[in-house]
Every structure is written in C-alpha cells, then in structure tokens.
C-alpha positions, 0 to 999 in steps of 0.5 A: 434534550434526547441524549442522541442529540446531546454533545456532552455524553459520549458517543457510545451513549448517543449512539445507544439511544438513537438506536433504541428509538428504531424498529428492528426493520429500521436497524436491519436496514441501517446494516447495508452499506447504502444505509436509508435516511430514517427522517423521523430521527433525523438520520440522513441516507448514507452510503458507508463505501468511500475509498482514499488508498492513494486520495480520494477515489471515484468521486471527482477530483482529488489529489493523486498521490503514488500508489500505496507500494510507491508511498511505501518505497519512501520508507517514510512514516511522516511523509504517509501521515503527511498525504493521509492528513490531505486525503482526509482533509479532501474527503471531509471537503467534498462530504461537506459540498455533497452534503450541502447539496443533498448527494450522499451517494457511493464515495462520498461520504467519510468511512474511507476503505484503506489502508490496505495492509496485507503482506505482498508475500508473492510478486504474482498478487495482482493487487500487491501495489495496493500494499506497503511490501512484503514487511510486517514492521515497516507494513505496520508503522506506514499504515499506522502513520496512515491511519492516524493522518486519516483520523487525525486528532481533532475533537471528530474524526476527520475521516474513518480509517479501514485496516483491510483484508483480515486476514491472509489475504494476498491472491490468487485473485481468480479463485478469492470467492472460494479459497481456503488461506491456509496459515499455521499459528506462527505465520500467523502471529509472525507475518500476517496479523502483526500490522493489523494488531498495531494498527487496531492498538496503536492507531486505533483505526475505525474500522476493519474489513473482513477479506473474501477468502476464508482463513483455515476453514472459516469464511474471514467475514463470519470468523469465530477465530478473526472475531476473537483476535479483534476482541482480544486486541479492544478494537472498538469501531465497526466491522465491514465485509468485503463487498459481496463476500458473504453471499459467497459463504452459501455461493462459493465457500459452501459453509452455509446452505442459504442467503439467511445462515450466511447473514447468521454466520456473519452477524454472529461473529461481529460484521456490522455491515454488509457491503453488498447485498445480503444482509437484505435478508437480515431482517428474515433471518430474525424471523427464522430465529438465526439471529437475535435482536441483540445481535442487531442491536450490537451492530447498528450501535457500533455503525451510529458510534462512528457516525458520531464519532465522525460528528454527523450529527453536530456541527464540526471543526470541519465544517468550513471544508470546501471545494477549494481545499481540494488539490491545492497547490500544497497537496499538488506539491506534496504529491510530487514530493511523495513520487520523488520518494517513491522512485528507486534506483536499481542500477547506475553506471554514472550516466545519472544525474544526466548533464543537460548541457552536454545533450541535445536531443533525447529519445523518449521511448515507451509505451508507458511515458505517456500513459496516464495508467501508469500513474494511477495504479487501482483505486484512483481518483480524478487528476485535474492534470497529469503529468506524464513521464514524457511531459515532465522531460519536454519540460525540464529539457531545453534541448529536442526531445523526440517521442515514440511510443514504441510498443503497445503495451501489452499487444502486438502492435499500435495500430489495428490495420498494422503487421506486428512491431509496427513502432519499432523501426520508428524507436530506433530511428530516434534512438540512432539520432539522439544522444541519451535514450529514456526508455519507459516500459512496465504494466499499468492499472489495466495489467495487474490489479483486482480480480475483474479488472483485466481481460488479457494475458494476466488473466485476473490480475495476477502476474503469469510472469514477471517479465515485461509483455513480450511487445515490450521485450521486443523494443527494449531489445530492439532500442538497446541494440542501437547502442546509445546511452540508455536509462530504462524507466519501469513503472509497474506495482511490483517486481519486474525482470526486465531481462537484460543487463545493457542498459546504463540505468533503472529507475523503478517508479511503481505507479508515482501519481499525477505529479509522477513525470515531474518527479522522474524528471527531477531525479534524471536531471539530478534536481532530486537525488533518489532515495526510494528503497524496495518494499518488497524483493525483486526476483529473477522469475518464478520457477524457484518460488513456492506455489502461489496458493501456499501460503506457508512463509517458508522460502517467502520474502526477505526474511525467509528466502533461500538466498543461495538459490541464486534468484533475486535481482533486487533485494528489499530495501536496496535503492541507490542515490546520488549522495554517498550516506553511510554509517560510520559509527553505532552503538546501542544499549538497553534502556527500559523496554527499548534500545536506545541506538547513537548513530553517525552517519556521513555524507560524502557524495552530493546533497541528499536523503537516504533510509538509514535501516536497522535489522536485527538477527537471532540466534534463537531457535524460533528466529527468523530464517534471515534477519528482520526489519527493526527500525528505519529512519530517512535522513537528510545530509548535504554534501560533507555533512555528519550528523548523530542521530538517536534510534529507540527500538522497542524490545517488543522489536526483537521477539520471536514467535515459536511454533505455538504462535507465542510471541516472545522475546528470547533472552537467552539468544544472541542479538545482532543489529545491523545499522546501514542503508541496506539489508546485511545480505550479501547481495546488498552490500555487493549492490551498494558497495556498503557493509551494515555496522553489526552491534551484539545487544545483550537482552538478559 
C-alpha cells in the first residue's frame, strides 16, 4: 500500500508522500484556496474558505448563534465550546451531503476561517462585534474553548479552527490595504499576541490567518517577525493570507514592485495559501528563481497534513453526519440559550422584570424589533426562522401589543414619497394608549461591519460616532417624551451612547441570532434573569479617545484608561441581574504555579446566574495602568442559595510585560485580588451597588 493511503502512518508522513508524487505545476496549483482535483492521485477539488464565526455561513441553513461579541458578553467558556461543538458538527454535516453530491464549491468544505481574535481596542472598528472584547485573557480562554469545540477530540478533526487576523488588527477599515499598525514590543506581547499565543499552545488551532495591514513595516502575510513568533510557539497547521492581501504588497503597501516578489515574500515567510488570486503566479516565480521548489514543497505538505488530519481521505467517525443534524431543535435551543447570555443589563429602575398581569397593551417601537439584521451581525448563515424581538414579545404576552416602526433606521424617513419623521406621529400615538413602551433602536450588519459592506454615513464600516443615526435620536426623543414607562432595547455590536438618561431600562443585546426575540422576551418577562456582562467599555463619545490609527494601549480599554476623564457610560464587565449574588468571603493562597482561590457567594435576590470575575492589581513598575482581568467564573444560585466555589489561577495570570516585551512575574510587587461581579473601579461598584472583596497574595 502507498503510504498516502496508509492509516497507520501519520499525517505528517501521509502527507509527505502524497505530495512527492506531484509535479511542481500540481503543488503551485494546490497553494490556491480554490485548490483543482489532481484525479491521477486521487484528490478531490477543494475550495479551503468556509466560514463559522457565529455557525456556518453562506452556504445554506445552519443555526445562528449571536454574533461573536454577543457569545462573549456570556462570559462563559463552556457554553463557547458548547455552540463550536454545533458549528463543527453542522459544517461536517453539510460537507458530508455536498460531497456526496460532487459540490465542493466556496463555504462548504471544513477549514472554517474563525474565530476571530483581535482585541476591539477602539468602539469605532467596524468589524469589532466579530470579537470576544477588548480583553486579552477573557479573548484567549473564549477562543480557546472555540476552537477546541470546533476541532473536537475525535480521532479527526471535526473541522479546522482560524486564529485570525495576525496580528494588530482592529481598523480603520477604509485604509487596511495600505496601513502600517504601529505597535511597540510590549503592546505587543501585552495586549495584541496574548490570544494568539494560547490559542496556537493550548488550543492547538489549525490554522492562522495573516491580516491586511502591515505590523511595524512588514506586510502581516509576508512577516518575518509574525513567521518567527508562530515558530517560537510550535504552531504546526497551516497559514492563510487574508483574501487579496498579498496582491496589496505590490498594490498598496509598496514592499514589493511586482505580483511575483509579493508571491516570494509570502511564501518565504510561511503563507501556505493564498486566498485570493495571486499565488496564480507561483509557479512564474519559481521560474524567475524567487522562490525555491523546497518552499513549495513546505507549504503544499502543511495544506495536505490538514486534510488528513480532517480524515479526507478515509473513512471518518463523522461520516454519517447529514442534513438532519442541521439546526436541530438542540442547536436551536442552544442558540436561545446563548442569546439570553448575551444580553446585558445597563440600567434597571425596578420596572423589569415586567408583571404581565398588570399590563394590557404594550408598544413596541423600533426599527430594529423587526429587523432580521439586527440579529445576524456579519458572516451569518441562513436561519430557517427568525425570531424578531417584536415576534417573540406577541408571543410571550397575552395581552395587545401595537407595532411601529418608528424610524428607518439610518434615513430620514420610511417611505420614499414621505416628509421626514413620517412614523413619529404614528410611535407616539401607540406610546400615549399603552401602558409599557418597549423601544428597540441600534445599528445592524449593514451599519457597522467590514470594509466594502456599507454605502451611508459610517462610511466603511466603522463608527463616526457612537450616538444612534440622527433618525433614531429623534424617535427616542420623540417616545420618551410621552412619558409612559420605557424599556430601550439596543441591538448593535458595540459601544453605543444612547443619550438620554429617561428611560426606566436598557438592555444591551448586541446582534442575539435567530432565537434573539425569544430570548429578550424571556428576560422582559423575567423567565430568564440577565447575566450577560460588557466585553468591552462603553463610552460617552470619542472626542477624550486617542486617534483610531494610534495603536499605542496607553488610555485604551479598561486596563488603561484614564478614569478621571470622566467619559465612560459602562464599564467592562458591568451587567445587572434580577438576582442579587454577591462575594461574601475569599481567600486565596499559592500552590505550585497557581493560587488556588475559596470563594462564597450568596444569593439574596431571585434565582439566577452571574459572572463571579476575579482581577488583579500590581504594584509593579511594568504593571497594568489599572487592574487586569485574571479569572472568571459564571455561577448559578437559587433564591437563598450559598454556595463554595474554587478558583485556580495560574501565576503565568499575574505577569507583567516590561518595556522590552519580557513577560514576567514580579515578585517582589504587591498583588491585589479582586473577587466580585465587577471590576473594582469605582464606577462599577457605584453601578452595582457592590464592592469586590480585595485579598493581598504574597508571590515571593
């Protein structure tokens, strides 16, 4: 038997041999992501860019799950390997039927492009609700639990994870073809490769995808300095580059003068795989003598060890995966589960839970409560079924419940022929004859987003402001002043200022999925208490932020802000509940490379869950300006309940990065841990009512 075909040898020698058996023309054509069958060996066509961020997208149905930055406000590690497990499972599923079928076109194979890990270091990225936040640790343990759910543990891979962009990637979009990300040695080891770093040790994710922009000076798919750090971790899968980005080399970035020395600088510095179209001229660049045939060899081993490593070519524990496994009512189920986690509470004054048997009617305003964009956020698949914010309330309530739109929601008006404000007068009439207004305004998928997405005032994607478009300004104004109760619903990816403080509550939802109606219902009605947390800081506006092409973390995030500033609305982290779980006692000490940490904490209030988080401050010189993010843990009590939970925080936790990029853990520096449901800043603890319990931890 030919060792490619051999089971019992590895995937490493399997791959070796199959590749020895093709011409240097095969191997170039095997470095396109639209990769050709090679019938003499028996390789299939395969198409490498397939995408599952929040479920498996643009390939027919699948279960939506909420946006990235939605599944990330649960701050919950197993339900994130919980939803991979399904993205995966979905994604094998329909490879199975396509395969079967002889379509192995775009988004339908199993090399899925997430998760996305870049650090949503500024509220105007328009593609930063594809993120888990603005926090290196809890980036790292979500997409860490993402990608092991994705993999799985069988004896293949389910399907192949994507840390994605690498690295010092988060905008401005309109200007990612030609950008320089300029990042000194300990933002980088600091903030933007933390993630990346445990997501290629621990996670051992597949596959690495190069970003547009370059990284102090190199292109991030040609990178000599990214190609090293990738070695110096033992990343073993393959790389891609983002799509097109190494025709912008020559293009845009100017570091090479022609498609052939672009081709030489990133196959040189390890890109496998070319999703666009210029390693079209690979094989006349091994011609011209840029690139060597080794080089080629390199790469077109690394792509077939995946494909092994997927089990391509034999016959797999997954094989009987079909149509029928797709949005399942357990998935379905899972997804409403995920868009209740997601969902945040800003501001309560006692009006929610609503009682619904002392309500009749109920307005629902808004042009996002019965807009499907607003539950889908970038990169989505196709629901068989949405459920809008407006459906799922006609359907928790027995009672009236009267519908306007509103507002468009980004124009002037509704309907062409119209004057402007044309559903104003139509809001406020159904606000006057109800008895609770549920008023639903944000952005959608159209408003913020990639570069290329959007063709109105945010321009490429990214925010100009962080106020809602000026037509949905009016109506809030316009409903508020009716002056019947008001919850504010705000579906969008990131921070948003809303600009008043009138209304009796906000619910943050971010982009919840096809089940997100269902599951804002559910906590209007209290059939769900809230216990979604902000993954990243909302703030005031954007004239006290750093300019958004400075990539420099000083006064960025939580970690580093200048709280005295006096500009952030809500704080990372913060999010209300209906129950009451506190921290009533801690104590922690070290044991080996961690601390081991006893935590009790009570209920009081109704039955519910809520993120028990765990910081810690430095005295050291090469600290953190603020505190940092160590540990989290999301709990669930019932009414009256006290419960002892344990905590292992590994030391590596609590390190400092001096200015040289050396991470290290400081002993001689005084350590603080915080224990609570919120960070230790003063506004949080103003917001909750609540104040972390801080233990001295001796590291010597």
């Amino acid at each position: 038997m030919e060792i490619y075909k051999d089971k019992s040898k590895s995937c490493e020698e399997r791959a070796k041999d199959l590749v020895s058996k093709m011409t240097i023309l095969e191997r170039c054509e095997q470095l396109k992501y639209d990769a050709p069958a090679i019938e003499r060996l028996g390789v299939p066509a395969y198409n490498w860019w397939n995408e599952g961020l929040h479920g498996v997208a643009r390939a027919g149905v699948a279960t939506m799950f909420p946006q990235a930055i939605g599944m990330a406000a649960s701050f919950d590690d197993t339900l994130l390997y919980d939803i991979a497990n399904v993205i995966s499972t979905e994604a094998r599923a329909k490879y199975n039927e396509y395969s079967r079928l002889g379509d192995r076109d775009i988004y339908k194979g199993l090399t899925l492009w997430s998760p996305n890990i870049n650090i949503f270091r500024d509220p105007r990225w328009g593609r930063g609700h594809e993120t888990y936040g603005e926090d290196p640790y809890l980036t790292s343990r979500l997409g860490c639990a993402f990608v092991k759910g994705l993999q799985g543990d069988g004896k293949v891979m389910r399907a192949a994870a994507c840390a994605k962009h690498f690295a010092v990637h988060s905008g401005p979009e309109a200007i990612r073809h030609e950008f320089d990300a300029i990042a000194d040695a300990k933002d980088l080891e600091e903030t933007y490769l933390p993630a990346f770093e445990a997501l290629v040790k621990e996670a051992h994710v597949e596959s690495v995808m190069g970003a547009y922009n370059r990284t102090n000076g190199e292109p991030c798919c040609g990178s000599e300095y990214l190609s090293g750090k990738l070695r110096e971790w033992g990343f073993d899968g393959y790389f891609v580059s983002d799509c097109w980005a190494i025709a912008d080399f020559h293009m845009h970035h100017h570091v090479t003068a022609t498609a052939t020395e672009s081709v030489a600088l990133a196959l040189k510095n390890g890109c496998d795989v070319n999703c666009g179209n210029t390693y079209l001229h690979l094989y006349k660049a091994y011609e011209e003598g840029l690139v060597t045939e080794e080089q080629i060899t390199t790469a077109c081993e690394h792509l077939f060890r995946t494909r092994m490593r997927l089990g391509m070519f034999d016959e797999t524990e997954y094989d009987s995966l079909g149509y029928m496994d797709v949005e399942t009512k357990k998935s379905l189920a899972l997804s409403r589960k995920a868009a209740e986690s997601a969902c945040v509470l800003l501001k309560n004054d006692g009006i929610l839970p609503l009682d619904a048997s002392k309500i009749n009617t109920i307005a629902v305003i808004g042009p996002n409560a019965q807009n499907i964009g607003a539950l889908r956020g970038n990169y989505y698949g196709t629901a068989s079924r949405y459920e809008t914010i407006l459906m799922g309330i006609q359907d928790s309530f027995d009672g009236r419940v009267l519908f306007s739109e509103g507002a468009n929601i980004v124009n002037d008006k509704c309907e062409f022929l119209a004057l402007p404000n044309d559903r104003i007068a139509e809001a406020k009439a159904i606000s006057a004859l109800s008895d609770v207004v549920i008023l639903c305004v944000g952005l959608d998928e159209g408003l913020e987003g990639e570069e290329g997405d959007q063709g109105n005032e945010y321009g490429s994607g990214d925010k100009r402001s962080l106020l809602l478009p000026k037509s949905q300004q009016k109506l809030v104004e316009a409903v508020l002043e009716v002056g019947k109760p008001t919850v504010i619903v705000l579906v969008s990816g990131s921070s948003l200022n809303i600009n008043t403080d009138k209304e009796n509550a906000l619910i943050q939802a971010f982009y919840p999925g096809s089940e997100g109606g269902k599951a804002v219902a559910d906590i209007l009605f209290g059939k769900v208490s809230p216990s979604g947390k902000l993954p990243v800081t909302f703030y005031k506006d954007i004239d006290k932020l750093p300019e958004f092409t400075d990539y420099c973390m000083r006064e960025r995030t939580y970690r580093y802000d200048d709280y005295t500033k006096n500009h952030i609305l809500y704080p990372f982290g913060f999010g209300l509940t209906y129950s009451d779980i506190r921290v009533e006692a801690a104590d922690a000490r070290v044991e080996g490379d961690c601390i081991t940490a006893d935590v009790t904490l009570s209920n009081k209030g109704v039955a519910g869950s809520d993120v028990m988080q765990v910081y810690f401050k430095s005295s050291s010189k090469d600290a953190v300006r603020n505190h940092a993010l160590c540990a989290f843990l999301k709990t669930k009590l019932e009414s009256g309940e006290t419960k002892k939970v344990t905590v292992k925080i590994p030391l590596k936790n609590l390190t400092v990065v001096n200015d040289d990029g050396v991470r290290y853990l400081d002993k001689e520096a005084k350590t603080v841990l915080y224990f609570g449901t919120s960070q230790p800043d003063e506004l949080s603890c103003a917001l909750t009512g609540k104040k972390p319990i801080a233990v001295e931890v001796s590291l010597a």
